[in-house]
C-alpha positions in Angstrom: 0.0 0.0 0.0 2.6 2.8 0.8 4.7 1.8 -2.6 1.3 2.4 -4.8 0.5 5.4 -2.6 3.9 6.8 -3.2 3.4 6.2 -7.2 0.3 8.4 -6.8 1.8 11.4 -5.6 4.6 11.1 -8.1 1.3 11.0 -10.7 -0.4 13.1 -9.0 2.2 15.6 -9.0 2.7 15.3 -12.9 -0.7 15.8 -13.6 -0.4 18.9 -11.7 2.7 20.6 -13.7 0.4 19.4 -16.8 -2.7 21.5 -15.6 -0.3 24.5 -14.9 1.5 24.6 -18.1 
């Protein structure tokens, strides 16, 4: 559980910069 939730704030995170730019 803490690997996958780690991948989703790496994901999450990269969505992010998408929205922004």
């Amino acid at each position: 559980i803490k690997k996958t939730k780690k991948k989703n704030k790496k994901k999450e995170k990269k969505k992010k910069i998408k929205k922004n730019t």
